[in-house]
PyMOL Python script that loads the backbone (N, CA, C, O; Angstrom):
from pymol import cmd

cmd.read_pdbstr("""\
ATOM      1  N   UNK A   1       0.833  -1.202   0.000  1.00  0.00           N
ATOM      2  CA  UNK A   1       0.000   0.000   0.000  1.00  0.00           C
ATOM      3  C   UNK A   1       0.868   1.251   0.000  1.00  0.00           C
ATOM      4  O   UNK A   1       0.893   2.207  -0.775  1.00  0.00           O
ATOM      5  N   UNK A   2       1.508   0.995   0.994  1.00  0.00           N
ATOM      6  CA  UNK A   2       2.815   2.620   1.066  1.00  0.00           C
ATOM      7  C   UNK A   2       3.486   2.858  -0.153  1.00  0.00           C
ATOM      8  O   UNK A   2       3.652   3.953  -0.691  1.00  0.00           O
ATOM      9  N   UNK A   3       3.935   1.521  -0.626  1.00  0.00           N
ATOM     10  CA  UNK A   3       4.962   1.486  -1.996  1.00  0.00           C
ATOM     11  C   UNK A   3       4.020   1.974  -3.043  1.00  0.00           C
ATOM     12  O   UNK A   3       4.429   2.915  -3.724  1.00  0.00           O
ATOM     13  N   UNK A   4       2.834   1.502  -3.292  1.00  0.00           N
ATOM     14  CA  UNK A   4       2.125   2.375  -4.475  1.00  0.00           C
ATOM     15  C   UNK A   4       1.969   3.598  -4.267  1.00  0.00           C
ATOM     16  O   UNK A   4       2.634   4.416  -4.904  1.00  0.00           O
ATOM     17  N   UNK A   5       0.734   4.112  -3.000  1.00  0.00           N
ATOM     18  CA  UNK A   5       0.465   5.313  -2.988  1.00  0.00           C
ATOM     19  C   UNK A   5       1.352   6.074  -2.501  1.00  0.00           C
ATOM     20  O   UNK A   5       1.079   7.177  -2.974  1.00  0.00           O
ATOM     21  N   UNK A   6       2.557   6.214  -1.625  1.00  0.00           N
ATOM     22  CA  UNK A   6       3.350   7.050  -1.225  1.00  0.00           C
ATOM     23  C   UNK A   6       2.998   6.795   0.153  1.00  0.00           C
ATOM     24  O   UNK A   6       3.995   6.646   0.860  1.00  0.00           O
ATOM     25  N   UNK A   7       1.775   6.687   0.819  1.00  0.00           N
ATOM     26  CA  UNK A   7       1.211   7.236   2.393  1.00  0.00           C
ATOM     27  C   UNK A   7       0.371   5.528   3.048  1.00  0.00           C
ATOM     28  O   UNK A   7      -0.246   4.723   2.351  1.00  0.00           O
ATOM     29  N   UNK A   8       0.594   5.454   4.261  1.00  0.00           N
ATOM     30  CA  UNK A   8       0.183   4.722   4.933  1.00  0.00           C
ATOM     31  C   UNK A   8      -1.153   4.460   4.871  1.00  0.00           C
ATOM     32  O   UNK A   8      -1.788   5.494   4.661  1.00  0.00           O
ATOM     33  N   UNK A   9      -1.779   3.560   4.962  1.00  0.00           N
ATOM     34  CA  UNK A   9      -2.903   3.614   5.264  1.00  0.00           C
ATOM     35  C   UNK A   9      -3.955   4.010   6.122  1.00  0.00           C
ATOM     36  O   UNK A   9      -5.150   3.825   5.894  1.00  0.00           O
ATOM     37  N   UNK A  10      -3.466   4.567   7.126  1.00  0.00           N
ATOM     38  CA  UNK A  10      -4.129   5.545   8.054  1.00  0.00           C
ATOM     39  C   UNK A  10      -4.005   6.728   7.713  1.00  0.00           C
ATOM     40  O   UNK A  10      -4.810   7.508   8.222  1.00  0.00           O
ATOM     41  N   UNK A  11      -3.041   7.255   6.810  1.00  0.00           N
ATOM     42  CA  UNK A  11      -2.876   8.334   6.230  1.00  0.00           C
ATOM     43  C   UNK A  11      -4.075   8.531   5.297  1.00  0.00           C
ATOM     44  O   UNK A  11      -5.078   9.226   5.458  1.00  0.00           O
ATOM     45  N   UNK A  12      -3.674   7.659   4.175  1.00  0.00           N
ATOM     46  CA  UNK A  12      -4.743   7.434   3.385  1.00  0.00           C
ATOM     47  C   UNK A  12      -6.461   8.325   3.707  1.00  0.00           C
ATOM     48  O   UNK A  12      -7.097   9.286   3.272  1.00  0.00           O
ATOM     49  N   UNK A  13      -6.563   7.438   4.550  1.00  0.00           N
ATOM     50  CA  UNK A  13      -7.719   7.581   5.292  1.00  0.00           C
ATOM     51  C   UNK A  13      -8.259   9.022   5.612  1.00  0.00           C
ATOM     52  O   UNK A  13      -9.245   9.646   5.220  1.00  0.00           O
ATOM     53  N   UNK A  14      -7.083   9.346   6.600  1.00  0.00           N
ATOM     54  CA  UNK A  14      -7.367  10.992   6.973  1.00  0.00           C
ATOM     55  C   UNK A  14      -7.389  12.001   5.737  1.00  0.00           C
ATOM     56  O   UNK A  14      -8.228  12.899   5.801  1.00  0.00           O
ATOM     57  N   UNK A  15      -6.687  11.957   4.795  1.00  0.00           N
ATOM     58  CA  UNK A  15      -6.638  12.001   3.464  1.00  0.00           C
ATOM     59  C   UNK A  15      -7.846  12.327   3.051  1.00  0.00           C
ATOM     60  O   UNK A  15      -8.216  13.483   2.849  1.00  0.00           O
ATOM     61  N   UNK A  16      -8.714  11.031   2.864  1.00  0.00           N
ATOM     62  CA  UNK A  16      -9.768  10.882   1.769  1.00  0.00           C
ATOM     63  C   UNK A  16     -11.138  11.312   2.790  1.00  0.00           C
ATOM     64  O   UNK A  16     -12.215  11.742   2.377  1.00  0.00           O
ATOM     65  N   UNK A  17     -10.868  11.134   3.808  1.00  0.00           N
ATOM     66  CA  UNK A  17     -11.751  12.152   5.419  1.00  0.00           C
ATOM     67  C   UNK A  17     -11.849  13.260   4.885  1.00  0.00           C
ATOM     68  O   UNK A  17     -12.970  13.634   4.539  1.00  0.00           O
ATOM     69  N   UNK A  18     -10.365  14.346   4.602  1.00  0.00           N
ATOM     70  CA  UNK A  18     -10.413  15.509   4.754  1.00  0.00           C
ATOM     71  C   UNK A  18     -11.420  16.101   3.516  1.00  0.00           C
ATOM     72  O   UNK A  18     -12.131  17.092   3.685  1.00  0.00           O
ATOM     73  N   UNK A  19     -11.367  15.369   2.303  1.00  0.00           N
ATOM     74  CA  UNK A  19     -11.419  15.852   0.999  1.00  0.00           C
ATOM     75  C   UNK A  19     -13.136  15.479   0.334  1.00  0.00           C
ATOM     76  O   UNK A  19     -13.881  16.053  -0.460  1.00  0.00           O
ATOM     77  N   UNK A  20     -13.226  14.127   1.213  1.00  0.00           N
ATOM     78  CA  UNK A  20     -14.476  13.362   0.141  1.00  0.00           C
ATOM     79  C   UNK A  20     -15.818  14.383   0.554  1.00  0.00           C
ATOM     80  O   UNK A  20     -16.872  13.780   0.357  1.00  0.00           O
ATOM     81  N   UNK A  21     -15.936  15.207   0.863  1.00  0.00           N
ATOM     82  CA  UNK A  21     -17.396  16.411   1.047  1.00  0.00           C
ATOM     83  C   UNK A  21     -16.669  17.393  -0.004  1.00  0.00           C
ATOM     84  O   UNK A  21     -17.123  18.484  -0.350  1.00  0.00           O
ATOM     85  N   UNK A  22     -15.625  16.898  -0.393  1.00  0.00           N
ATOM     86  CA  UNK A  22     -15.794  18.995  -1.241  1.00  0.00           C
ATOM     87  C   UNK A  22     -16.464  18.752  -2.305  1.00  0.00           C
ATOM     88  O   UNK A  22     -16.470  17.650  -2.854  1.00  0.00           O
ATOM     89  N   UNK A  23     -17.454  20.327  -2.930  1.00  0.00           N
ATOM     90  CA  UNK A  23     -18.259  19.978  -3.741  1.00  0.00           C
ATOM     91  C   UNK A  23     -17.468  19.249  -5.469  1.00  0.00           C
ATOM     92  O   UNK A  23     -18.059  18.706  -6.403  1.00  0.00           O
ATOM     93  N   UNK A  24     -16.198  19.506  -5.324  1.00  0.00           N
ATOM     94  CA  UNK A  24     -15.915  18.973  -6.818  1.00  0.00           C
ATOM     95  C   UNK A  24     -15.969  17.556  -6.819  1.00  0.00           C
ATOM     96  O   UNK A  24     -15.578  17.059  -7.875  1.00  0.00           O
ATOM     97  N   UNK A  25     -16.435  16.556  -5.716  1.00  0.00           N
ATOM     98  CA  UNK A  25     -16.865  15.491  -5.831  1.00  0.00           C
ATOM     99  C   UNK A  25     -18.268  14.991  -5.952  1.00  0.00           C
ATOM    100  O   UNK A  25     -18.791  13.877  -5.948  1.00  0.00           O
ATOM    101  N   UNK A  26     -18.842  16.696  -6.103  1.00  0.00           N
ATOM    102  CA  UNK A  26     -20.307  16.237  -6.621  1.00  0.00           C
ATOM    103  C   UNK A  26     -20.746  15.799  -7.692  1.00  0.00           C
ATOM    104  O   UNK A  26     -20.534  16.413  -8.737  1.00  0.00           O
ATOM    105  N   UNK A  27     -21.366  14.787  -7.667  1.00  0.00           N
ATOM    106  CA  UNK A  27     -22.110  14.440  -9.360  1.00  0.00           C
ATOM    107  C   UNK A  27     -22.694  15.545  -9.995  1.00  0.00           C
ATOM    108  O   UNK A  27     -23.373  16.342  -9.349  1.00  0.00           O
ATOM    109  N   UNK A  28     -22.518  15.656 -11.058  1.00  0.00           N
ATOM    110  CA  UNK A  28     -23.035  16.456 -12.151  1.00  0.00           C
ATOM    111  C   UNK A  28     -23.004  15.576 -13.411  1.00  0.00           C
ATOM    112  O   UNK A  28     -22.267  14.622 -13.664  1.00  0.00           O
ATOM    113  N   UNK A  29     -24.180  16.243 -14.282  1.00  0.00           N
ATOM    114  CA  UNK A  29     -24.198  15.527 -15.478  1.00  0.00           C
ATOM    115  C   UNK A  29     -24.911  13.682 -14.943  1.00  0.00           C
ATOM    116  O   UNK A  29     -25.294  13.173 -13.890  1.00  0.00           O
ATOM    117  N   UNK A  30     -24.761  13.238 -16.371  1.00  0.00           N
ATOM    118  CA  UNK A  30     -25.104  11.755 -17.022  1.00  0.00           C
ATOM    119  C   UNK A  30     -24.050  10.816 -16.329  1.00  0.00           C
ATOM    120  O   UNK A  30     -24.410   9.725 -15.885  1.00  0.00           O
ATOM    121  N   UNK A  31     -22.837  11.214 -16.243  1.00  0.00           N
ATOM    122  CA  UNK A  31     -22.100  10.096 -15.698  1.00  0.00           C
ATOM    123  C   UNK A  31     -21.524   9.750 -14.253  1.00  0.00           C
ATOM    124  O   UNK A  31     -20.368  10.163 -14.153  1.00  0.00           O
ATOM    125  N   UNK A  32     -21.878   9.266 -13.378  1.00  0.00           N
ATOM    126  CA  UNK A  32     -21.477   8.904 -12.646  1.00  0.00           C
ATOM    127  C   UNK A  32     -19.905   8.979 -11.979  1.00  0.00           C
ATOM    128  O   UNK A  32     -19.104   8.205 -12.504  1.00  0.00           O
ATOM    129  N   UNK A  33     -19.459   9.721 -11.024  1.00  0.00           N
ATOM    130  CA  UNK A  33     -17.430   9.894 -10.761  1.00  0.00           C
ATOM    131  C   UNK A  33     -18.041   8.410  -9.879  1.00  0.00           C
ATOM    132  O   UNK A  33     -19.017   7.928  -9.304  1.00  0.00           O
ATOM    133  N   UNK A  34     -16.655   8.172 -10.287  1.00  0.00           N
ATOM    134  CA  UNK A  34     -15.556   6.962  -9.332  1.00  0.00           C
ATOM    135  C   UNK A  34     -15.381   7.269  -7.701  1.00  0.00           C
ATOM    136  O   UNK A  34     -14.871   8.272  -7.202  1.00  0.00           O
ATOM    137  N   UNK A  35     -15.867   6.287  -7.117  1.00  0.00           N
ATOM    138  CA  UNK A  35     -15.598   6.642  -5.402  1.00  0.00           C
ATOM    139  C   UNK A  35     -14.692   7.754  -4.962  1.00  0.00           C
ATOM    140  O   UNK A  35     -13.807   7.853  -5.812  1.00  0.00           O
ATOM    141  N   UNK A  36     -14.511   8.724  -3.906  1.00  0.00           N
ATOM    142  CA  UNK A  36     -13.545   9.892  -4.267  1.00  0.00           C
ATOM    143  C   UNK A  36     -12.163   8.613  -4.024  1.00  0.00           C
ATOM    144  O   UNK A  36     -11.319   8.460  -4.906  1.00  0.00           O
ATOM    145  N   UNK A  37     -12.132   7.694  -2.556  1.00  0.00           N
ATOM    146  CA  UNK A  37     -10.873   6.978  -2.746  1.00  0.00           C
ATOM    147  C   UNK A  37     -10.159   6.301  -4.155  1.00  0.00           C
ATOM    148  O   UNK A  37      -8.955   6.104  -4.324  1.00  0.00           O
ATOM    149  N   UNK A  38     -11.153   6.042  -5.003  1.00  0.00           N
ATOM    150  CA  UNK A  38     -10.630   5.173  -5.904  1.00  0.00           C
ATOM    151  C   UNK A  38      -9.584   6.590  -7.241  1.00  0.00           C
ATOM    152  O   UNK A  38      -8.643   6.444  -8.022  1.00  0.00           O
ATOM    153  N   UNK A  39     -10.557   7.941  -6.793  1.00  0.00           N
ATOM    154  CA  UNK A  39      -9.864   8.989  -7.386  1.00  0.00           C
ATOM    155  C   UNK A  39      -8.836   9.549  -7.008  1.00  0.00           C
ATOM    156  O   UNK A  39      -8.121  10.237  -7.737  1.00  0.00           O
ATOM    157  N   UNK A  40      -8.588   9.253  -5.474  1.00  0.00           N
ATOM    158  CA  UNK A  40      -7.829   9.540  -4.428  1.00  0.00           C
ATOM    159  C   UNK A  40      -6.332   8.697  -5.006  1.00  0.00           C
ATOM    160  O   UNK A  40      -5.283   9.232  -5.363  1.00  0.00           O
ATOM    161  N   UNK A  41      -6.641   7.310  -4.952  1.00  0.00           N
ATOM    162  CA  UNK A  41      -5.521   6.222  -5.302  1.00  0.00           C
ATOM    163  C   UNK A  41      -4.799   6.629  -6.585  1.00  0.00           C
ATOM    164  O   UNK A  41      -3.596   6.695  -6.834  1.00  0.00           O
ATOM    165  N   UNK A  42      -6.022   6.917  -7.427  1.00  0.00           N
ATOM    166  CA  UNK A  42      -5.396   7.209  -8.726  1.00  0.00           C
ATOM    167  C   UNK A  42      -4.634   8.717  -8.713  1.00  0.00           C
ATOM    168  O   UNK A  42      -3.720   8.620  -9.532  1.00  0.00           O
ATOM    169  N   UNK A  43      -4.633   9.387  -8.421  1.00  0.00           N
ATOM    170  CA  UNK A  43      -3.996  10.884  -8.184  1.00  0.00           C
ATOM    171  C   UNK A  43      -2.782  10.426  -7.357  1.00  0.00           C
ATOM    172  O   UNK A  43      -1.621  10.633  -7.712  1.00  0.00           O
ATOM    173  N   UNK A  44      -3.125   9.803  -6.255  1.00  0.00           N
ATOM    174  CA  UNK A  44      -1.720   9.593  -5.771  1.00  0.00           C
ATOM    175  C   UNK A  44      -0.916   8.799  -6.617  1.00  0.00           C
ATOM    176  O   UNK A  44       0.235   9.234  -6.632  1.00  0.00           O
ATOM    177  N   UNK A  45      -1.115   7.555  -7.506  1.00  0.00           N
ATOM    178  CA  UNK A  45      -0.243   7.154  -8.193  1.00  0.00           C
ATOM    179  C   UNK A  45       0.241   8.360  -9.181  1.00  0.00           C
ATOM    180  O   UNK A  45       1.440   8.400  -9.459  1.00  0.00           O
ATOM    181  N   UNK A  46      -0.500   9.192  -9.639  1.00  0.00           N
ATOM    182  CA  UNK A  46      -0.155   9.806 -11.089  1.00  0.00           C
ATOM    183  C   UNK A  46       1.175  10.912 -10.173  1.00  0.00           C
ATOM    184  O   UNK A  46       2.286  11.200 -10.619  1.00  0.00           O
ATOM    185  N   UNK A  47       0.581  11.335  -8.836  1.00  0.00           N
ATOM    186  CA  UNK A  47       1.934  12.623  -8.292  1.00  0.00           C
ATOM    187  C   UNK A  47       3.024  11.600  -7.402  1.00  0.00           C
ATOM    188  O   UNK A  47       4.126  11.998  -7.024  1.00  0.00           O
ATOM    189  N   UNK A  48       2.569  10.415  -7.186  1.00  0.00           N
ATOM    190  CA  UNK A  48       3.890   9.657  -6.596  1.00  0.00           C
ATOM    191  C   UNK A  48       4.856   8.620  -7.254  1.00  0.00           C
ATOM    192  O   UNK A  48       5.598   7.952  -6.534  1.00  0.00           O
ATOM    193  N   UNK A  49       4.857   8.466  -8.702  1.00  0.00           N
ATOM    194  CA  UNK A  49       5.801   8.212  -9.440  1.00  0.00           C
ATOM    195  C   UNK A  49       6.499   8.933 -10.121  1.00  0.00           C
ATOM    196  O   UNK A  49       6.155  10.079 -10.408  1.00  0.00           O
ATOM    197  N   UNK A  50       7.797   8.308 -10.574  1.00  0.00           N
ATOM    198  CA  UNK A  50       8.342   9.668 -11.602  1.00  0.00           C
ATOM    199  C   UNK A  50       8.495   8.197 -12.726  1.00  0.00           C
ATOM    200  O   UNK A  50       8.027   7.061 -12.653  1.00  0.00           O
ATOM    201  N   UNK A  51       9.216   8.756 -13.548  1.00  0.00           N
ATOM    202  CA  UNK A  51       9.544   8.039 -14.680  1.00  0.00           C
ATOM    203  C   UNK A  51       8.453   7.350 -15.514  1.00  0.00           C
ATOM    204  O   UNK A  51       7.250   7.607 -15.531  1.00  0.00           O
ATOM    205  N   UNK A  52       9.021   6.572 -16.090  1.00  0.00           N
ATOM    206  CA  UNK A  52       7.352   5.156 -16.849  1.00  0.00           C
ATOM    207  C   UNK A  52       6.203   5.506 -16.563  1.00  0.00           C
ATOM    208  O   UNK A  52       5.319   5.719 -17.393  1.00  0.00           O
ATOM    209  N   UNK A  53       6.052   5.641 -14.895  1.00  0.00           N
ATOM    210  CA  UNK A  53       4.591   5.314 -14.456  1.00  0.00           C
ATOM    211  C   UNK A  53       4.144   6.252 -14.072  1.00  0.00           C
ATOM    212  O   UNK A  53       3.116   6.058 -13.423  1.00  0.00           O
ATOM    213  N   UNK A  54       4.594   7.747 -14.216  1.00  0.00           N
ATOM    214  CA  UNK A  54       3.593   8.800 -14.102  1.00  0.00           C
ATOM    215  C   UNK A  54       3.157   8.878 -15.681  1.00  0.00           C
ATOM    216  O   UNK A  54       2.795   9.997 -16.045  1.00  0.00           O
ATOM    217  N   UNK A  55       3.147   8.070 -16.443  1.00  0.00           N
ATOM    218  CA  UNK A  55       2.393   8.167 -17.863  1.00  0.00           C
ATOM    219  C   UNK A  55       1.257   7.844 -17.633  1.00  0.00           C
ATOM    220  O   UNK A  55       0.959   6.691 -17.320  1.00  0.00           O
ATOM    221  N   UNK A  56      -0.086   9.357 -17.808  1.00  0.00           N
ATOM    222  CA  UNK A  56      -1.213   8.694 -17.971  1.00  0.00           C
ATOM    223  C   UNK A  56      -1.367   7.594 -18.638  1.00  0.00           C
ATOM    224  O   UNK A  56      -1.888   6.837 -17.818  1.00  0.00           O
ATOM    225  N   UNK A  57      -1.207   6.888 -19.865  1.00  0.00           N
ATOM    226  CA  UNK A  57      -1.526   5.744 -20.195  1.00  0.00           C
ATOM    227  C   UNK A  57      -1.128   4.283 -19.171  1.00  0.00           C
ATOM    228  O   UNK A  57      -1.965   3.395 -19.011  1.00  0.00           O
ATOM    229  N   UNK A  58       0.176   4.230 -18.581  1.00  0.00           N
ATOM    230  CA  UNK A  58       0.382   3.488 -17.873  1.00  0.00           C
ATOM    231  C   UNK A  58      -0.316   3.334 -16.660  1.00  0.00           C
ATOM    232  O   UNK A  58      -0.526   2.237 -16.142  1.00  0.00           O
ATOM    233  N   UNK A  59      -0.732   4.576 -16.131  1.00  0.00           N
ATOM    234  CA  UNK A  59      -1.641   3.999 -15.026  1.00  0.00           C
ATOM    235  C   UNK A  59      -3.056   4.058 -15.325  1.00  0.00           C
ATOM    236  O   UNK A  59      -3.958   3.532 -14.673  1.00  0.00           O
ATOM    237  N   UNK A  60      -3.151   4.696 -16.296  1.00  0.00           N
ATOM    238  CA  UNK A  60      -4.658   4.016 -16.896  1.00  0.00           C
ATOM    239  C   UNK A  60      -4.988   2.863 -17.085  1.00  0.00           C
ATOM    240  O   UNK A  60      -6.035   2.374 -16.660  1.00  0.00           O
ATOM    241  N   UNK A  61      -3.905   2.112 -17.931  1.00  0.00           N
ATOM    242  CA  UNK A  61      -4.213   0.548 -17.766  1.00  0.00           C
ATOM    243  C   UNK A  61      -4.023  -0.166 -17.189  1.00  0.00           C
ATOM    244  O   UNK A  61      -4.366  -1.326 -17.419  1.00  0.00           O
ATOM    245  N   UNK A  62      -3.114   0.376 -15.741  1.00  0.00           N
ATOM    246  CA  UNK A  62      -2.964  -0.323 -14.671  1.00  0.00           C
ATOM    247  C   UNK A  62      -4.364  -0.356 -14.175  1.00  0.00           C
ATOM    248  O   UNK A  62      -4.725  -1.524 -14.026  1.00  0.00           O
ATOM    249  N   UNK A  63      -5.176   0.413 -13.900  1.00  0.00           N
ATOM    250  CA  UNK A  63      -6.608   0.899 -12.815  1.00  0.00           C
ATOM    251  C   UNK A  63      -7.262   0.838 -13.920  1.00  0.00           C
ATOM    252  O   UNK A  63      -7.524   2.032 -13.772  1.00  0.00           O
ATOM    253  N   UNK A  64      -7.945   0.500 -15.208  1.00  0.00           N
ATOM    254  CA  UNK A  64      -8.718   0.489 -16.021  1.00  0.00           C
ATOM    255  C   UNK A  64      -9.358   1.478 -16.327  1.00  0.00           C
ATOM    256  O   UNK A  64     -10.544   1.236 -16.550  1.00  0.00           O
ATOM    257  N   UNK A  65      -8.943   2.884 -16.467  1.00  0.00           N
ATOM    258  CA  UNK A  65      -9.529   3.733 -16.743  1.00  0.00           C
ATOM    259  C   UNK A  65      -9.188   4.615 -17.982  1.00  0.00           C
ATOM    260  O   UNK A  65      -8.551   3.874 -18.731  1.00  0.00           O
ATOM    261  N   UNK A  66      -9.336   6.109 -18.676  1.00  0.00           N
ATOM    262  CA  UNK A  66      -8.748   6.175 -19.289  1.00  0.00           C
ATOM    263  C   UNK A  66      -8.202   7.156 -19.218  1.00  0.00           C
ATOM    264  O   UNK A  66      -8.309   7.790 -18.168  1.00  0.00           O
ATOM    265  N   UNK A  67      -7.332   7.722 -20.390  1.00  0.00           N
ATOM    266  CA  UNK A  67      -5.931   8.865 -19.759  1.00  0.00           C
ATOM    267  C   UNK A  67      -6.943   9.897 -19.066  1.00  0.00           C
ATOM    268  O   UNK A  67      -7.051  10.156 -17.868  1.00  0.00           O
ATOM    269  N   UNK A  68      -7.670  10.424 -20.185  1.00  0.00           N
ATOM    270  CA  UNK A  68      -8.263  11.348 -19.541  1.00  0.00           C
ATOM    271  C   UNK A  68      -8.874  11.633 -18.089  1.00  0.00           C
ATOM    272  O   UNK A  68      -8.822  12.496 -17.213  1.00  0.00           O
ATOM    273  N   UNK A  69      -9.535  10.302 -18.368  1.00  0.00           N
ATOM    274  CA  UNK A  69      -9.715  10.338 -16.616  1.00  0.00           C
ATOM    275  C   UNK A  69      -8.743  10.727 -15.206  1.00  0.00           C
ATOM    276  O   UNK A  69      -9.010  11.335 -14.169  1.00  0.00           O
ATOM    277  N   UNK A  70      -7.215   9.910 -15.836  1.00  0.00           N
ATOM    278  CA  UNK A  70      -6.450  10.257 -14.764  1.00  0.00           C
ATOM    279  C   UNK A  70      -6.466  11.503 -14.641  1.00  0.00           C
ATOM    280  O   UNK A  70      -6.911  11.830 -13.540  1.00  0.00           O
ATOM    281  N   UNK A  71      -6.074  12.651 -15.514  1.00  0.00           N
ATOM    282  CA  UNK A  71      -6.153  14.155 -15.737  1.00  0.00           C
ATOM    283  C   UNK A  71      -7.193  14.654 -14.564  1.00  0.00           C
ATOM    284  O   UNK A  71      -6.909  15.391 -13.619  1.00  0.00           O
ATOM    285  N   UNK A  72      -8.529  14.038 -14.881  1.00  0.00           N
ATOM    286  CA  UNK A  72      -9.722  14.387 -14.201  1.00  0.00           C
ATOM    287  C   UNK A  72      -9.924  14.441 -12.936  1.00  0.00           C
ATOM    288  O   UNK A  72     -10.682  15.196 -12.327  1.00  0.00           O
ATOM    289  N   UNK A  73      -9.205  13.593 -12.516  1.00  0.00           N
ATOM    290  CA  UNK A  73      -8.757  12.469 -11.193  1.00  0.00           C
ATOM    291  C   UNK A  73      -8.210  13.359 -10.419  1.00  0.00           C
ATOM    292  O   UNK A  73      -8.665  14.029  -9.492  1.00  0.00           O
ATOM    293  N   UNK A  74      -6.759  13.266 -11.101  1.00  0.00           N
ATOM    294  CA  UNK A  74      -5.839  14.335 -10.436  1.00  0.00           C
ATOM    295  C   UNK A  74      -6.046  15.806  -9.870  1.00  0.00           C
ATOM    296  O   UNK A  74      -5.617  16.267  -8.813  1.00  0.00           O
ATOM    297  N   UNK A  75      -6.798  16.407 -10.829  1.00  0.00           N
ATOM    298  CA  UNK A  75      -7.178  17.587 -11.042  1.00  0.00           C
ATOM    299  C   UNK A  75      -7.949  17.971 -10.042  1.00  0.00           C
ATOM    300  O   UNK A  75      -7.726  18.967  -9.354  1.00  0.00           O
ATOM    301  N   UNK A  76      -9.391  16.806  -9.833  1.00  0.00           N
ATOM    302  CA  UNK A  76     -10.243  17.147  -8.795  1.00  0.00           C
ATOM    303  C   UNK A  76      -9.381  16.904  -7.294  1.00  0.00           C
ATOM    304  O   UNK A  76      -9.533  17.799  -6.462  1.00  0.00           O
ATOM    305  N   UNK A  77      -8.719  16.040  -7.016  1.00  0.00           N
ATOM    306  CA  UNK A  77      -7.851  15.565  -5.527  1.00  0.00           C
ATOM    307  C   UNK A  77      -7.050  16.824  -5.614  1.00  0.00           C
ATOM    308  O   UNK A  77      -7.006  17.365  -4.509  1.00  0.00           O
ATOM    309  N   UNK A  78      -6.326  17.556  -6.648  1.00  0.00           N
ATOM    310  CA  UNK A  78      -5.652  18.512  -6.333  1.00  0.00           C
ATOM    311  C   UNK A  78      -6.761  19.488  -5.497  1.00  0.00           C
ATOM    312  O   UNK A  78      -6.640  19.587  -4.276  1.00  0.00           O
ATOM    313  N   UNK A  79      -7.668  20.087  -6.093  1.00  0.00           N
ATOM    314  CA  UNK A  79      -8.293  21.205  -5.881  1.00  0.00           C
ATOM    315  C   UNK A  79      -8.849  20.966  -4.586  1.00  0.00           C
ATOM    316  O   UNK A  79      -8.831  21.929  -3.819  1.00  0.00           O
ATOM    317  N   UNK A  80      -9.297  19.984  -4.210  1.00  0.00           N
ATOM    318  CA  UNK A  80      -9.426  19.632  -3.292  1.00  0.00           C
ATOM    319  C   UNK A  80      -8.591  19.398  -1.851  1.00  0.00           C
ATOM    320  O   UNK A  80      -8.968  19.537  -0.687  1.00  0.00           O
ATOM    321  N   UNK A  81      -7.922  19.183  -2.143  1.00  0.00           N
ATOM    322  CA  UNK A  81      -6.505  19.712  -1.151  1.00  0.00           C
ATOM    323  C   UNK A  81      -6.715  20.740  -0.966  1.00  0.00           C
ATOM    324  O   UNK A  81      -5.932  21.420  -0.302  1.00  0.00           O
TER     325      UNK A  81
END
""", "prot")
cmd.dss("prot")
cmd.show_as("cartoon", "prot")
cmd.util.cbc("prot")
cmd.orient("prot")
C-alpha cells in the first residue's frame, strides 16, 4: 500500500476524510465519478511516481480507466486539497 500510494494507510484515510465532502466530488451531469478513494488512489499514483509510471496511459491501464480520466482524477484531488 505505502509502496504504491506514497502514504500509509491511516494516512490514506485521513486524506480521503479531509477531501471526500468537497463539492468537486459532486455528481453532475449523465455520468457517474468513481468513489472519491478510488480517485484519491489514482492521483496519488499519477503525483507519486516519476519516470514510466507517471504516464497517464500506464496507469490508466494499470486501474482500467482512461488517460483522460487520470487528468480528471488528479485535477479534482488537487483542488481539493
Amino acid at each position: 500500500f505505502k509502496r504504491i500510494l506514497r502514504l500509509t494507510p491511516e494516512s490514506f484515510e485521513f486524506v480521503r476524510k479531509m477531501i471526500e465532502m468537497h463539492p468537486v466530488f459532486e455528481h453532475k451531469g449523465k455520468r457517474r465519478q468513481l468513489k472519491v478513494e478510488v480517485q484519491l488512489k489514482i492521483a496519488l499514483m499519477c503525483l507519486g511516481y516519476d519516470g514510466s509510471l507517471t504516464s497517464f496511459d500506464a496507469i490508466a491501464g494499470m486501474m482500467g480507466v482512461s488517460e483522460g480520466s487520470i487528468k480528471e482524477y488528479t485535477d479534482r484531488v488537487v483542488t481539493a486539497l
